[in-house]
C-alpha positions, -999 to +999 in steps of 0.1 A: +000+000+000+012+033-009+010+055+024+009+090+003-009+087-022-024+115-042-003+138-014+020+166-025+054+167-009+078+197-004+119+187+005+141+210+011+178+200+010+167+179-012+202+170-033+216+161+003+221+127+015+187+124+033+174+149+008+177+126-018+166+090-003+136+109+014+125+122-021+133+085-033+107+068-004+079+098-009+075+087-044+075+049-039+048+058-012+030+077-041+037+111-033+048+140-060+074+159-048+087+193-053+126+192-045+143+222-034+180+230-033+201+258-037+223+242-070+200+245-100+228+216-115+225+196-088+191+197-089+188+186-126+216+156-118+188+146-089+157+146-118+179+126-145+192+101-120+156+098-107+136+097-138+105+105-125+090+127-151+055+132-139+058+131-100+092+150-094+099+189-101+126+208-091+132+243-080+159+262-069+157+280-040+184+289-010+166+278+024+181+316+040+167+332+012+129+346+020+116+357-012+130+324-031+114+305+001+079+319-007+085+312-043+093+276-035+060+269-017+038+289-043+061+269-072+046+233-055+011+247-054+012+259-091+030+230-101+008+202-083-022+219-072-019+213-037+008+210-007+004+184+020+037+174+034+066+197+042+099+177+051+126+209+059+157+194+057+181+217+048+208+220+071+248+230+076+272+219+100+296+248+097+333+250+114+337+229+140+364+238+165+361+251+204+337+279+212+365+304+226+383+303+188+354+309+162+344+341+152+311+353+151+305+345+117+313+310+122+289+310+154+264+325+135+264+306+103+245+274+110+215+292+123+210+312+092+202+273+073+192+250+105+170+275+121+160+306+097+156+284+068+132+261+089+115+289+104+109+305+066+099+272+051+075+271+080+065+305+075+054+302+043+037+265+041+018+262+076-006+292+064-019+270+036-019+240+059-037+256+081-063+270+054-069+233+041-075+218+079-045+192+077-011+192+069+024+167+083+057+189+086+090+168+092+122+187+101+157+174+101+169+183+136+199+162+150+205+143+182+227+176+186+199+189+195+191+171+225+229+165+239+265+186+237+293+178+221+329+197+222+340+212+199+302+219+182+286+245+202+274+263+168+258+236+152+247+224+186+231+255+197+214+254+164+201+221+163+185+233+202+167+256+187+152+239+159+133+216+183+127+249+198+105+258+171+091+228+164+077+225+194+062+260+195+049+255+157+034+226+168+012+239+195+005+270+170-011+249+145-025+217+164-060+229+163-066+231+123-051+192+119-017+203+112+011+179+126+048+190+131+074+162+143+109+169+141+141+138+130+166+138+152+194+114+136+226+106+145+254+097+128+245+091+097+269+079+073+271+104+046+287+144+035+279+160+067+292+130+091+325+127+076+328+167+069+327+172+110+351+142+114+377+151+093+372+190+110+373+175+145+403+150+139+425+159+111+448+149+120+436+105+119+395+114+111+394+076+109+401+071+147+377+093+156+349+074+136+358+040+151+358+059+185+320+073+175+309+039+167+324+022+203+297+049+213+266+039+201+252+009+212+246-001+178+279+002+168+279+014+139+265+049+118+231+050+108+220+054+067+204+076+048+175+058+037+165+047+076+163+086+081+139+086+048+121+060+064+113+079+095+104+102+073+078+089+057+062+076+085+059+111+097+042+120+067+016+095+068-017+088+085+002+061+105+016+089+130-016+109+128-018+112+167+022+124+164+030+162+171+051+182+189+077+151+190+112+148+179+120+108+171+158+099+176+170+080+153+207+074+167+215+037+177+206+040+209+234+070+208+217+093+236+200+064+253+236+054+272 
């Protein structure tokens, strides 16, 4: 059974890791999908390698950007007549290295993608979710988000507040039907994983991932397409009594 059928999907980050594999699940669950990135060639190398024609469209759009945010979310509706699932996932890790040595732009950088562009994409779609009487948004948070780390008190911070507003965009919109749930993954083997490894440990990156693993129960990093899964589950009726929640998704990382 197809879970989202006839439902109209928005993904932002969408020529990420998760980006893609989410947009990958949505349409074997049925769903069109509008996919959003910031790399109109990017973009077109995600619709060729999909194939998919009459259920995938692509627009280009930076998630910091508000007028191309907007345009994004009016670009789905013209394109598919309708907007029922909103998965923001666009997100940076940004320099990694103790608090006392980054400047302020480097403090200040993840917050413009991880938590402006969330807040715009919500901005923008929860009015016409709220209009229609229903709605799922998923946002990519982080198990960052729910712990410390050294050496990460940007992207950390960042991560905080994006559950932040999940939670408060939750309550806001709970009484027209619209559900907001935010991912929290951890280390999930792909760009952004081994980006903050080899910024952490340059020195022997390699060590430091075999250290990570020791650490989660599991032992070992997490994949893209369980974070799709998730995902989808989010988006469907099977988590209709789901909101306000963030789901971990971390190998039993923050359980130890």
């Amino acid at each position: 059974m197809q879970r989202l059928a006839n439902k109209v999907a928005m993904v932002t980050g969408a020529t990420g890791g998760i980006g893609e594999a989410t947009i990958r699940r949505f349409l074997d669950e049925g769903a069109s999908v509008m996919a959003v990135g910031r790399s109109a060639a990017k973009l077109e190398q995600l619709k060729q390698a999909i194939a998919n024609e009459k259920q995938l469209a692509v627009h280009v759009a930076d998630a910091t950007d508000e007028t191309a945010t907007q345009a994004s979310v009016e670009a789905t509706l013209a394109k598919f007549g309708g907007l029922d699932i909103l998965f923001a996932n666009a997100g940076t890790e940004g320099a990694s290295k103790p608090l006392d040595s980054m400047t302020a732009d480097e403090f200040r950088a993840p917050f413009e993608t991880n938590v402006l562009g969330v807040w715009l994409s919500l901005k923008y779609a929860l009015p016409h979710f709220r209009e229609q009487g229903s709605g799922a948004v998923i946002v990519t948070a982080s198990t960052a988000g729910l712990i410390g780390f050294p050496g990460l008190s940007n992207y950390v911070s960042s991560k905080h507040a994006v559950i932040g507003l999940v939670k408060c965009a939750a309550l806001e919109v709970a009484e027209f039907g619209v559900r907001v749930n935010a991912i929290a993954p951890g280390p999930i083997d792909n760009r952004m994983i081994h980006s903050l490894t080899d910024q952490l440990a340059p020195d022997d990156p390699r060590a430091l991932e075999a250290q990570l693993k020791e650490m989660i129960p599991l032992h070992r990093y997490g994949v893209n397409d369980e974070v799709a899964a998730m995902a989808a589950f989010l988006a469907s009726s099977d988590s209709g009594y789901c909101t306000g929640s963030v789901f971990t998704l971390d190998g039993g990382y923050t359980a130890a």
